[in-house]
Each structure stands twice: as structure tokens, then as C-alpha cells.
Backbone as CSV, one residue per row, in Angstrom:
resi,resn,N_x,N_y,N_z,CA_x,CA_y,CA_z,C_x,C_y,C_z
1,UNK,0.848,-1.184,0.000,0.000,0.000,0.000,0.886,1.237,0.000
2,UNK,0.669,1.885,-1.271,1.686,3.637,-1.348,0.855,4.425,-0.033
3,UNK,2.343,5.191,0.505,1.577,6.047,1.451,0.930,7.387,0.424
4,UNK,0.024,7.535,1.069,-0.992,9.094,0.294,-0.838,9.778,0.968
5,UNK,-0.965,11.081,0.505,-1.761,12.397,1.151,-2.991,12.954,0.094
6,UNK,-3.511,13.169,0.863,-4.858,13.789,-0.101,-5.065,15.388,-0.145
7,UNK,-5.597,15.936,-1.410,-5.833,17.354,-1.353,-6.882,17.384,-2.308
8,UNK,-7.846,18.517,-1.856,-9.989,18.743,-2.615,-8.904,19.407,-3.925
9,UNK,-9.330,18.947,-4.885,-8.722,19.667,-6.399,-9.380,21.514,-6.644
10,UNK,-8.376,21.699,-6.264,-8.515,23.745,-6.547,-7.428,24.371,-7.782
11,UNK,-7.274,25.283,-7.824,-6.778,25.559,-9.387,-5.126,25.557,-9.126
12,UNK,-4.471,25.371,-7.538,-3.068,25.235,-7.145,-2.818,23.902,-7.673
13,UNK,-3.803,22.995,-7.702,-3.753,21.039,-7.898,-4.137,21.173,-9.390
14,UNK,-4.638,22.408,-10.497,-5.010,21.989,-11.641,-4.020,20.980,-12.622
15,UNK,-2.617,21.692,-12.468,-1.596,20.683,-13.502,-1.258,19.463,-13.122
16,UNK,-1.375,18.834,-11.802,-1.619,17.564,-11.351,-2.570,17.047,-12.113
17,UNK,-3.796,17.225,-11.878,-5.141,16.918,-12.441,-5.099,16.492,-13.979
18,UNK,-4.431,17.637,-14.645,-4.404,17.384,-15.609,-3.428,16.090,-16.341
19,UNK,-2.677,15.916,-15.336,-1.440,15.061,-15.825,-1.949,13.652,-15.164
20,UNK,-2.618,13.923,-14.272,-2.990,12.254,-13.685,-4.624,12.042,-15.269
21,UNK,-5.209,12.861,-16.002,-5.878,12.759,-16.392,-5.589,12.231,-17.504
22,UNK,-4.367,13.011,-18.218,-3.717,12.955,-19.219,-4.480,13.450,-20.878
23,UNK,-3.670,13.294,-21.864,-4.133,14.139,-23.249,-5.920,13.529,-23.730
24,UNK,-6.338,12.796,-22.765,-7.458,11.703,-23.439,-8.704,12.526,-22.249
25,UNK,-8.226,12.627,-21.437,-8.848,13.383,-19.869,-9.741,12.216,-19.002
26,UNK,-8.924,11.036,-18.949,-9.035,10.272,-17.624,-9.902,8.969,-18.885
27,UNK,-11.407,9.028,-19.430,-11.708,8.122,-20.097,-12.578,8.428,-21.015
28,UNK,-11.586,9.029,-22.594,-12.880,8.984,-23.828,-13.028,10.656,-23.617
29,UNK,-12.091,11.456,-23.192,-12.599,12.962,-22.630,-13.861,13.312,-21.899
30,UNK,-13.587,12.855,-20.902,-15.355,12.911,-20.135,-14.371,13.913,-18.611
31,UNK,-13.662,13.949,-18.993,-12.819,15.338,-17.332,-13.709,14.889,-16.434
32,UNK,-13.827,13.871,-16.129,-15.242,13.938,-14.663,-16.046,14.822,-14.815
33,UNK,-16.950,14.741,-16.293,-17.947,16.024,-16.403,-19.426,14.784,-16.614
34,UNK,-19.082,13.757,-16.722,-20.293,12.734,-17.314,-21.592,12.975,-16.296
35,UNK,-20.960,13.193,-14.967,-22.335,13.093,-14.060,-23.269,14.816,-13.718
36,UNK,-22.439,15.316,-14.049,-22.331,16.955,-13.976,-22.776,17.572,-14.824
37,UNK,-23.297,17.540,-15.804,-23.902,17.879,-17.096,-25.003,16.876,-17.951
38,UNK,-25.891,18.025,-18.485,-26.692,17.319,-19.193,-26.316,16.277,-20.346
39,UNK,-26.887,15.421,-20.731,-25.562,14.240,-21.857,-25.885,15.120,-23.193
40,UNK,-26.240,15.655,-23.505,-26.345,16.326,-25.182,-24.926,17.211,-24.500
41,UNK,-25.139,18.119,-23.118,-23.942,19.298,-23.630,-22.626,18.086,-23.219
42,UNK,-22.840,17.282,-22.141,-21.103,16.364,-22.050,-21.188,15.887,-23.389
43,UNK,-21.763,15.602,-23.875,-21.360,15.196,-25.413,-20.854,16.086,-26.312
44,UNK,-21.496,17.138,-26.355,-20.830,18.072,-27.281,-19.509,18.789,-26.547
45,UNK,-18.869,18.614,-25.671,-18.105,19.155,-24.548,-16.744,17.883,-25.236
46,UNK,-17.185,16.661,-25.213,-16.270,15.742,-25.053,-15.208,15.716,-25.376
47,UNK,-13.618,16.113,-24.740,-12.680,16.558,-25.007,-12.440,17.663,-24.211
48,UNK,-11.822,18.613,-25.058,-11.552,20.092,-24.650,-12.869,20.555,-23.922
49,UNK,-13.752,20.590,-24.324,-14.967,21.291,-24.017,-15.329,20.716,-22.576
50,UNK,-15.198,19.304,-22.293,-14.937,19.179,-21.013,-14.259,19.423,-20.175
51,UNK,-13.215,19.535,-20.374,-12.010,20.260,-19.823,-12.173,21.458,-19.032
52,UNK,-12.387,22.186,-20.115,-12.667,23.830,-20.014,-13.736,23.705,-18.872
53,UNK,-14.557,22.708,-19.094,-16.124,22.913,-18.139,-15.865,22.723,-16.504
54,UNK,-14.515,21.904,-16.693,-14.698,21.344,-15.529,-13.002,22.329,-14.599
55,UNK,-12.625,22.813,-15.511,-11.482,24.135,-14.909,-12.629,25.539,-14.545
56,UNK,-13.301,25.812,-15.291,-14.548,26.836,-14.918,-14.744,26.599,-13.316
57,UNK,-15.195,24.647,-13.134,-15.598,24.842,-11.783,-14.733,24.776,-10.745
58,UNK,-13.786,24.157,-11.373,-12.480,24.426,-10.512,-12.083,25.881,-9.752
59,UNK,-11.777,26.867,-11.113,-11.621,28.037,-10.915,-12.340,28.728,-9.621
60,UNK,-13.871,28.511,-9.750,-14.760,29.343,-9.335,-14.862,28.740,-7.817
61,UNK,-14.213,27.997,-7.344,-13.978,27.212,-6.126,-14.986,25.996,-5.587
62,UNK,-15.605,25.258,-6.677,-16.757,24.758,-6.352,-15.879,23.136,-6.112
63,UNK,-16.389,22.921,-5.138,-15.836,21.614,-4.315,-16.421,20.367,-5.874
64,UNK,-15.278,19.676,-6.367,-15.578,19.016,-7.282,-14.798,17.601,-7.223
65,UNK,-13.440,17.211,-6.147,-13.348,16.186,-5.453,-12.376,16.454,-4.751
66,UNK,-11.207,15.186,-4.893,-9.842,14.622,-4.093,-9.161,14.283,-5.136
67,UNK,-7.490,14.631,-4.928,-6.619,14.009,-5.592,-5.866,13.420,-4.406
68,UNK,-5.412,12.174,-4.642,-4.699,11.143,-4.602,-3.113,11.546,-4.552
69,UNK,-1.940,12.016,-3.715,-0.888,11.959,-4.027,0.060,10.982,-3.259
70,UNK,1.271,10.296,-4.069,2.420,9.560,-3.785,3.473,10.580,-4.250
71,UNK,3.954,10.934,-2.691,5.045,12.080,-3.233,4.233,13.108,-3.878
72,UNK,4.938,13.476,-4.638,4.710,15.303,-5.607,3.545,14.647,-6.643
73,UNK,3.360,12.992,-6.498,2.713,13.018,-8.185,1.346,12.291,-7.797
74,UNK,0.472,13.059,-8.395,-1.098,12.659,-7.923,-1.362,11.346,-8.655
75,UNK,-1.955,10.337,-8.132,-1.905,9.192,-8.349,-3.457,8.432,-8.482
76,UNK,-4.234,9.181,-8.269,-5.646,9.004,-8.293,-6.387,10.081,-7.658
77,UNK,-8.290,10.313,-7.756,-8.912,11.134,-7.883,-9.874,10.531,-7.410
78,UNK,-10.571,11.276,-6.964,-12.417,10.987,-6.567,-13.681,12.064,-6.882
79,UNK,-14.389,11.945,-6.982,-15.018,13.042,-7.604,-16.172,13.050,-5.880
80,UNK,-16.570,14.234,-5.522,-17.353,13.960,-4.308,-17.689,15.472,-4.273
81,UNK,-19.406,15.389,-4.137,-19.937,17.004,-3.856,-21.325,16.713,-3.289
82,UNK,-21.826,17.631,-3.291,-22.951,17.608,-2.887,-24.103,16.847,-3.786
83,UNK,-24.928,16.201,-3.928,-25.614,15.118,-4.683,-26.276,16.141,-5.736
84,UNK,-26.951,17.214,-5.070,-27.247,18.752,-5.949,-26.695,18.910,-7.650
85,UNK,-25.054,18.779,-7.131,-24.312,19.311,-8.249,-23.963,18.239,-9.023
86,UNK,-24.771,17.051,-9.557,-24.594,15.754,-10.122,-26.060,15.986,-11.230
87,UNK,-26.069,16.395,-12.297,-27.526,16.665,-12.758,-27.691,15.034,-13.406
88,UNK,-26.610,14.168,-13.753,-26.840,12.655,-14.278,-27.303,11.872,-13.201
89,UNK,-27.224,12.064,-11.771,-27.665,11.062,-10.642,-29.093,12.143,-10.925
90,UNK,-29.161,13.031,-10.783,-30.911,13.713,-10.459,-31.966,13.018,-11.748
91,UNK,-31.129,12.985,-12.855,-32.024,12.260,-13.474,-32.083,11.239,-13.515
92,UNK,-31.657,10.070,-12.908,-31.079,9.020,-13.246,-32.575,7.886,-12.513
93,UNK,-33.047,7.054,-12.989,-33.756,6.022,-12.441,-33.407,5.116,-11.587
94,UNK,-32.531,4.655,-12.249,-31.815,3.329,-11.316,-31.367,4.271,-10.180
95,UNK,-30.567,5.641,-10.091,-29.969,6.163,-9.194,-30.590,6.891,-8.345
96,UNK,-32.030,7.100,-8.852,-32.918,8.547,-8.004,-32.528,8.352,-6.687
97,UNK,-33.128,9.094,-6.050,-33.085,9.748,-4.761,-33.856,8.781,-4.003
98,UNK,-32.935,8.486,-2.874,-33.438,7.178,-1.298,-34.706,7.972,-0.962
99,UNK,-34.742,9.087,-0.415,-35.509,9.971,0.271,-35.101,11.799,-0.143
100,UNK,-35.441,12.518,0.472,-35.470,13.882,0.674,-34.582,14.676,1.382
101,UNK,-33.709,13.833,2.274,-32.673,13.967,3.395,-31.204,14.261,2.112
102,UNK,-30.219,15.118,2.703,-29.181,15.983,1.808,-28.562,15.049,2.122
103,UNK,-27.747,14.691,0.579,-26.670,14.060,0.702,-25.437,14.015,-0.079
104,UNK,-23.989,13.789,0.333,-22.906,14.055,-0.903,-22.983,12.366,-1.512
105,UNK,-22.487,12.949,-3.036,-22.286,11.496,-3.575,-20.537,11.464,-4.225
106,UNK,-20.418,10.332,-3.800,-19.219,10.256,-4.682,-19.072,9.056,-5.588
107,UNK,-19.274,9.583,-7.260,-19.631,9.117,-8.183,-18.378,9.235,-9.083
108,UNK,-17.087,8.953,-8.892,-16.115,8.434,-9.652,-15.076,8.228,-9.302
109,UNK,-14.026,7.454,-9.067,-13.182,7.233,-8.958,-12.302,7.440,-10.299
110,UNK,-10.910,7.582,-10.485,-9.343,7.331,-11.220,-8.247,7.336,-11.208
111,UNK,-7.462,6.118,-11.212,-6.334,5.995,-10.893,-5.367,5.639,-11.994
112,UNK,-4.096,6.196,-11.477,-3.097,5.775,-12.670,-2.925,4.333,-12.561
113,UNK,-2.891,4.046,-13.886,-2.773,2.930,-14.736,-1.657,1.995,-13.606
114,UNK,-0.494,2.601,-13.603,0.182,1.970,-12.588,0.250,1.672,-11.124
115,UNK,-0.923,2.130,-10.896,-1.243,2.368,-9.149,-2.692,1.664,-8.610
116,UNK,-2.845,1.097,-10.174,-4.449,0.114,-10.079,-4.416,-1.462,-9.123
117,UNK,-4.856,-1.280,-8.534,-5.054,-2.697,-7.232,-4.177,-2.364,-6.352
118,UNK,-4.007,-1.391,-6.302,-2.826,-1.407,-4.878,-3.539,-0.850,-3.823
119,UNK,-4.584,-0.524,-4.109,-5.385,-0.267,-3.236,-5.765,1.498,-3.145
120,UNK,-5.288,2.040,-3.603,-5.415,3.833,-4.028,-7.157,4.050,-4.164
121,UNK,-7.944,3.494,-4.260,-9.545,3.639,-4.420,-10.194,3.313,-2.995
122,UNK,-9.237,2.436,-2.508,-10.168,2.587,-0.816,-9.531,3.120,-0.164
123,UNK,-8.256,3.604,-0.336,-8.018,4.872,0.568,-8.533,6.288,0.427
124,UNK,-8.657,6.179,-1.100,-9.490,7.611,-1.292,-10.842,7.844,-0.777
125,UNK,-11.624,6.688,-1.105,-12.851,6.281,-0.493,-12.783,6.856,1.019
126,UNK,-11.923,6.331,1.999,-11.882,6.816,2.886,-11.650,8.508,2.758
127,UNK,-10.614,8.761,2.255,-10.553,10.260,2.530,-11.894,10.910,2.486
128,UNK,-12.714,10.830,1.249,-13.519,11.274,0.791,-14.711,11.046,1.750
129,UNK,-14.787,10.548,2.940,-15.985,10.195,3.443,-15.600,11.164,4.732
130,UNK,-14.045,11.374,5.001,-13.642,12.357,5.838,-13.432,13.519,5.407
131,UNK,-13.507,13.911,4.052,-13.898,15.313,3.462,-15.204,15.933,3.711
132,UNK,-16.301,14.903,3.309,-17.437,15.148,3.266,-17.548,15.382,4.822
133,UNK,-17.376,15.054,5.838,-17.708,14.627,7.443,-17.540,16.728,7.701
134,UNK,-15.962,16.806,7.192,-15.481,17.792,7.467,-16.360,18.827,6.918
135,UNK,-16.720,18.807,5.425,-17.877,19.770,5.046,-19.418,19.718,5.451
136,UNK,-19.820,19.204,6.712,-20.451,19.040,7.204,-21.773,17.816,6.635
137,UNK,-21.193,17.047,6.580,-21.818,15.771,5.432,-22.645,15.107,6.577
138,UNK,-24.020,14.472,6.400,-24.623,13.488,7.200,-25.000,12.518,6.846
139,UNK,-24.819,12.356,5.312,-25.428,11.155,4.345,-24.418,11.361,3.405
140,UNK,-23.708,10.289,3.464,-23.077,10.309,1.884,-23.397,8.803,1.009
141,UNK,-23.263,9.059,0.090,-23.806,7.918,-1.015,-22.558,7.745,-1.811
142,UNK,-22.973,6.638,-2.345,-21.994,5.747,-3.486,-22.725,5.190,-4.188
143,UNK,-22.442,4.898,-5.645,-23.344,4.187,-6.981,-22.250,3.052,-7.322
144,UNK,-21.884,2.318,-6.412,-20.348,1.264,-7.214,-21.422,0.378,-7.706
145,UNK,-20.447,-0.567,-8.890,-21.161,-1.618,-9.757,-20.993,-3.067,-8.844
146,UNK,-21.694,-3.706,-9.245,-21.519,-5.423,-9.074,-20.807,-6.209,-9.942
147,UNK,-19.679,-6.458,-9.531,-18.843,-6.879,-10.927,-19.330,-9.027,-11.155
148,UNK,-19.696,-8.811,-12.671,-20.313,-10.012,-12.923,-19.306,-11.033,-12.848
149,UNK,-19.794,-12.176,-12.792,-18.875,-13.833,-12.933,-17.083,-13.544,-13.308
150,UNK,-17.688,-12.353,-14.566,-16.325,-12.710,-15.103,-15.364,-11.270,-14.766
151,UNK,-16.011,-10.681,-13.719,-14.997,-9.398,-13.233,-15.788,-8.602,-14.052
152,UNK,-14.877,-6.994,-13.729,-15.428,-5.609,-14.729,-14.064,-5.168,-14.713
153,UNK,-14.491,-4.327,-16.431,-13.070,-4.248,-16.511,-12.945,-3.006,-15.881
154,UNK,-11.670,-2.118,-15.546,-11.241,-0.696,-14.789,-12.197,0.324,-15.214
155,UNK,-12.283,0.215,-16.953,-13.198,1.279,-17.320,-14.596,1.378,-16.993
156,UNK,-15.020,0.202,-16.575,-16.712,0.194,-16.440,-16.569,0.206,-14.562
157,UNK,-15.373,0.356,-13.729,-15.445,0.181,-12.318,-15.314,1.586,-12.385
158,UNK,-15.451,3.001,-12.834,-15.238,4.050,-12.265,-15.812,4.421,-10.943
159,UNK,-17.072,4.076,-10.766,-18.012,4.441,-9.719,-17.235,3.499,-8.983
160,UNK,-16.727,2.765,-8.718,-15.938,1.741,-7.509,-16.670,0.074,-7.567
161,UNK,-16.325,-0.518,-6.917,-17.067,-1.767,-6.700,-17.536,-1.591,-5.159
162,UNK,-18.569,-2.459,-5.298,-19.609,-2.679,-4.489,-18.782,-2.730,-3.067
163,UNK,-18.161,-4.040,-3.343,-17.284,-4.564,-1.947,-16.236,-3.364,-1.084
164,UNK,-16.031,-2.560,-2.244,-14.910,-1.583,-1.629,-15.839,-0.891,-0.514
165,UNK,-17.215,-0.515,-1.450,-18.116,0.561,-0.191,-18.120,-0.350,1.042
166,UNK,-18.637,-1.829,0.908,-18.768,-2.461,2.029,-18.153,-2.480,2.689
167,UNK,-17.045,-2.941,2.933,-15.455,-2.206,3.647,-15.637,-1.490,4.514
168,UNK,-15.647,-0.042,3.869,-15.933,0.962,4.004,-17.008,1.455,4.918
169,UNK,-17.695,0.269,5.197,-19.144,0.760,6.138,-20.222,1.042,5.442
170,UNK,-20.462,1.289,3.972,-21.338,1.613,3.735,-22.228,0.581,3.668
171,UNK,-23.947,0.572,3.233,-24.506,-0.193,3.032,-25.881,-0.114,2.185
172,UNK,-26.400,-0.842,1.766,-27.275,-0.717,0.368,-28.234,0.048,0.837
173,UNK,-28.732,1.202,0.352,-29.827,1.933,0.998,-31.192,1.488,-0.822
174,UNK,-30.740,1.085,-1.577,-31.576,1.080,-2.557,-31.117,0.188,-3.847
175,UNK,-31.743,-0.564,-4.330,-31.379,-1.377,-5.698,-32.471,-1.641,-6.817
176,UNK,-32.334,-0.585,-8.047,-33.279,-1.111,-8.999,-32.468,-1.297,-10.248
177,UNK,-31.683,-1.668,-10.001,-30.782,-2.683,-11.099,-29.885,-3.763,-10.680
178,UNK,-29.862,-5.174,-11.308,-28.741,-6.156,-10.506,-27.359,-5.563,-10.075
179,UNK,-26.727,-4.770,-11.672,-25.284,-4.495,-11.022,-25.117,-3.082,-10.513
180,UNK,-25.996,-2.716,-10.156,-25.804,-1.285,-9.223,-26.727,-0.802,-8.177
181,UNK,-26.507,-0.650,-6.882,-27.322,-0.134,-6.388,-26.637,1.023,-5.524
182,UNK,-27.566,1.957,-4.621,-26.933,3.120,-4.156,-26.444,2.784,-2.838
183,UNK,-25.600,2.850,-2.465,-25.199,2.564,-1.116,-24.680,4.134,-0.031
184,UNK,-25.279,4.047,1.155,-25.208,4.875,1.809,-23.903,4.587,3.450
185,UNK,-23.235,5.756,3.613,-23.307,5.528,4.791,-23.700,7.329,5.655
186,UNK,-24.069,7.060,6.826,-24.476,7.718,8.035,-23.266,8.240,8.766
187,UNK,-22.992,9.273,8.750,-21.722,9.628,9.654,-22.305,11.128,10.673
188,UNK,-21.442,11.494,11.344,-21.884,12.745,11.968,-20.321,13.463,11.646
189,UNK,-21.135,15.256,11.337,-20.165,15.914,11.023,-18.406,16.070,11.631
190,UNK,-17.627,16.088,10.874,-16.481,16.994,11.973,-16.378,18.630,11.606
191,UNK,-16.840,19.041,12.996,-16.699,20.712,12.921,-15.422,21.081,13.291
């Protein structure tokens, strides 16, 4: 297990970001904009246009996740905000809303290619559940997949796997699809 330190991505962490993302922007040019935008504009965005969309929110200081560092070089990412600022979970069926009660979601994980299974996704996991605590979080959620018979591959595990949340404490608050359901956990703030 690499030791980490973690830091919320602000425009001091942008050239990290960009370099753990790289010329493609993490998978297919989607900059962690897939859940954050309507799919006609992430589509027409895809690439640069995501990019740009997602340095805008950077810029403007809007809490948009965690980077992952080993040493000086960021090594993975989490995406984690308020469930609000996710317009693909608000519409989403399989994903709607448990109840009415506020909650952060953290809906992506990415790690460098070379830092995959070493475990860099449940430590972030953790950070990210102590980010949220710290921004005064009381519900946070997760959408990880169920990986079938024959595994999933990295690209279809962005949201995490199931087992990692379990770990983690979380637990199924909702399921209307086999390989995904929303999993919650309950924490009380740190002020």
C-alpha cells in the first residue's frame, strides 16, 4: 500500500489533475464532467470542451473532489460534492433519490494505470468520506457496480465496486438494477 496524502482539487492542484488525467482526460474525454452535465452538452463538450467545463468549476472554487498523491505526483482522484451538483444522478432512475434527506455522492473514482489494485480507491474512499464529514456531510452515497462472474473491466469500475463501499461501512440503501445499487453511509459531522 503507497503512502498518500490527499488534497480537494482547486486551481493550485489543476496541472496535477491534468497530468494524472492525461491528453485523453481520464476516459474517452469525459474530465469527470459525465455526471455533472446534461448528456447532449457532455457530449458536445467531449474533449476540450470538457475540460474547459470542468477548470470553470475548478476556478470558481466549487468543491468538485480529491486528488490522490504519492510524493509530488497525484496518483488518483475521486469526484465527491454535494448530490445537488450531479444533474446525471438527479435524473437518473436506477440512481434517483433514497428519500429527501441531503446528501454528498461520490460518483467516480481514477487511478493511474500503474497504481491500479494497490489499493489507491479505498483509501481515497476513505478520505472522501472524511472530506465530506469535514464539510459538514450526514449522508453520503456511493453508486459502485456489481462486478459479474467474469470481473469488470477498470473502465466500467469508475463508480468503484460494491465490496470496496462495504469495507468501508457503507450499506445498500436502494437497488433497482442487478449491477448497481446506491449505497449509503451515516456519519456525523467533523466541525
Amino acid at each position: 500500500m503507497p503512502k498518500l496524502a490527499f488534497r480537494p482539487l482547486t486551481a493550485n492542484e489543476w496541472d496535477d489533475f491534468q497530468e494524472l488525467f492525461g491528453p485523453r482526460g481520464a476516459c474517452g474525454g469525459c474530465w469527470c464532467m459525465w455526471w455533472r452535465l446534461p448528456r447532449s452538452q457532455y457530449n458536445a463538450g467531449r474533449g476540450n470542451g470538457n475540460r474547459r467545463a470542468m477548470k470553470k468549476l475548478v476556478d470558481g472554487g466549487a468543491i468538485t473532489g480529491l486528488l490522490a498523491y504519492e510524493g509530488a505526483r497525484a496518483v488518483g482522484w475521486c469526484s465527491i460534492a454535494q448530490r445537488g451538483e450531479f444533474i446525471g444522478l438527479e435524473r437518473s432512475r436506477v440512481l434517483a433519490r433514497v428519500d429527501d434527506r441531503p446528501a454528498w455522492s461520490i460518483v467516480c473514482f481514477f487511478v493511474a494505470k500503474d497504481r491500479r489494485h494497490t489499493g489507491v480507491t479505498e483509501k481515497l474512499l476513505e478520505a472522501a468520506v472524511r472530506f465530506a464529514r469535514r464539510n459538514g456531510a450526514r449522508i453520503i452515497e456511493g453508486y459502485p457496480v456489481e462486478p459479474g462472474s467474469g470481473g469488470t473491466a477498470d473502465a466500467f469500475a469508475y463508480t468503484g465496486l460494491a465490496s470496496v463501499f462495504r469495507r468501508a461501512g457503507f450499506t445498500e440503501a436502494a437497488r433497482r438494477s442487478p449491477r448497481r445499487a446506491v449505497y449509503r453511509k451515516t456519519v456525523r459531522p467533523l466541525s
